[in-house]
C-alpha positions as CSV (number, residue, x, y, z in Angstrom):
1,X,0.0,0.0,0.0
2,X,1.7,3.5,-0.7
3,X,2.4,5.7,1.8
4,X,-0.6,8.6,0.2
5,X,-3.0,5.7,0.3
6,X,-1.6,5.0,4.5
7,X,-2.4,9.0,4.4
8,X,-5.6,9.3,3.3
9,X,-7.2,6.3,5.7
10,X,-5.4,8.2,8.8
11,X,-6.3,11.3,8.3
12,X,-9.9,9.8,7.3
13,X,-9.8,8.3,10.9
14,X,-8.8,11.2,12.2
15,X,-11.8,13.4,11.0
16,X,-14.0,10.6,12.5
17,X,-12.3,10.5,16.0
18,X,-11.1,6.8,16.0
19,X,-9.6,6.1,18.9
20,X,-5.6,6.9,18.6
21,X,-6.1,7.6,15.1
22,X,-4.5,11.5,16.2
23,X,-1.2,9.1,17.2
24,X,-1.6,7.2,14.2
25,X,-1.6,10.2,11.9
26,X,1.4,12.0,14.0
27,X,3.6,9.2,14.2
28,X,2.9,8.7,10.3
29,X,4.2,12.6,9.5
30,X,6.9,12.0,11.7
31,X,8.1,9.2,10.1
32,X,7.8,10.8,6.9
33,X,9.8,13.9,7.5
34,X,13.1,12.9,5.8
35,X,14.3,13.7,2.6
36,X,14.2,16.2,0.1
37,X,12.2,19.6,1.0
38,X,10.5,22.3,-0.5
39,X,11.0,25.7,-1.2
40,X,7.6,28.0,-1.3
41,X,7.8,27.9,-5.2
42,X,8.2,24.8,-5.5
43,X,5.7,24.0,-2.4
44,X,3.5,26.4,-4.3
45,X,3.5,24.2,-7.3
46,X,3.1,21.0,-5.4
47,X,-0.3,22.1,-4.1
48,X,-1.3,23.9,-7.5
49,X,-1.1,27.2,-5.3
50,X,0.1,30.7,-6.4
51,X,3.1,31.5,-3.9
52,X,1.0,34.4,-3.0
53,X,-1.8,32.0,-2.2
54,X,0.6,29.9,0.1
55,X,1.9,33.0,2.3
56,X,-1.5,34.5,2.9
57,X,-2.4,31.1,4.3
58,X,0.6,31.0,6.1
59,X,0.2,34.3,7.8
60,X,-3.6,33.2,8.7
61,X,-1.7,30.4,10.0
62,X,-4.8,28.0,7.9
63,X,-1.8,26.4,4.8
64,X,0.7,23.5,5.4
65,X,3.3,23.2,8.2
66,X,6.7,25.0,7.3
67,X,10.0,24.3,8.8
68,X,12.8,27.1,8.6
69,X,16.4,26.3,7.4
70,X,18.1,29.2,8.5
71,X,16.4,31.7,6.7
72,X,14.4,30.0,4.5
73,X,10.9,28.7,4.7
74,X,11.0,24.9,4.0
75,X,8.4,22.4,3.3
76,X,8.1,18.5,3.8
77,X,6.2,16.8,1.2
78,X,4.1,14.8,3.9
79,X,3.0,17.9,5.3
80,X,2.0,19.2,1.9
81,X,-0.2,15.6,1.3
82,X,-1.5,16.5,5.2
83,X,-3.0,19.9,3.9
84,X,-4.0,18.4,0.4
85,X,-5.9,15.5,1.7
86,X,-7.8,17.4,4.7
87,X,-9.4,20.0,2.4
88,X,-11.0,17.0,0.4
89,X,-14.6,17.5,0.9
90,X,-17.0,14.7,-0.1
91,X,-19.3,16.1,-2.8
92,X,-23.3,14.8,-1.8
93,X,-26.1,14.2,-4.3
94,X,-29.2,14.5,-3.6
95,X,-31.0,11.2,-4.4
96,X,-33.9,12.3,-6.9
């Protein structure tokens, strides 16, 4: 199973309040927080955001997680797929 597929069903838990599906979902990040990061522009184009876009949320504090690296603003895939995946809204039909 892929690790955005392991994503999904955690943070799926999470918006039902499973029980330790919060742990679940932190532990997963954490585990996930190696490896390459982002810049903004490139964050920015991983979430098909203006960089614009991306600060204002930052400064409403409502967009992705950011790390700094000395000066710079960085960004951890995972946390990008965090934000991604929990704006997913179900779309509901009426039943006619």
């Amino acid at each position: 199973m892929s690790d955005k597929v392991v994503l999904k069903r955690l943070l799926d838990d999470a918006r039902r309040s499973l029980s330790g599906a919060d742990e679940a979902l932190e532990r997963f990040v954490e585990d996930h927080r190696v490896g390459e990061v982002l810049d903004s522009t490139r964050a920015a184009e991983y979430c098909g955001l203006a960089k614009g876009t991306l600060y204002n949320l930052a400064s409403r504090r409502e967009g992705p997680v950011q790390h700094k690296h000395g000066r710079k603003t960085v960004y951890y895939p995972v946390d990008l797929d965090v934000y991604l995946f929990s704006r997913v809204q179900p779309i509901l039909v009426d039943a006619a």
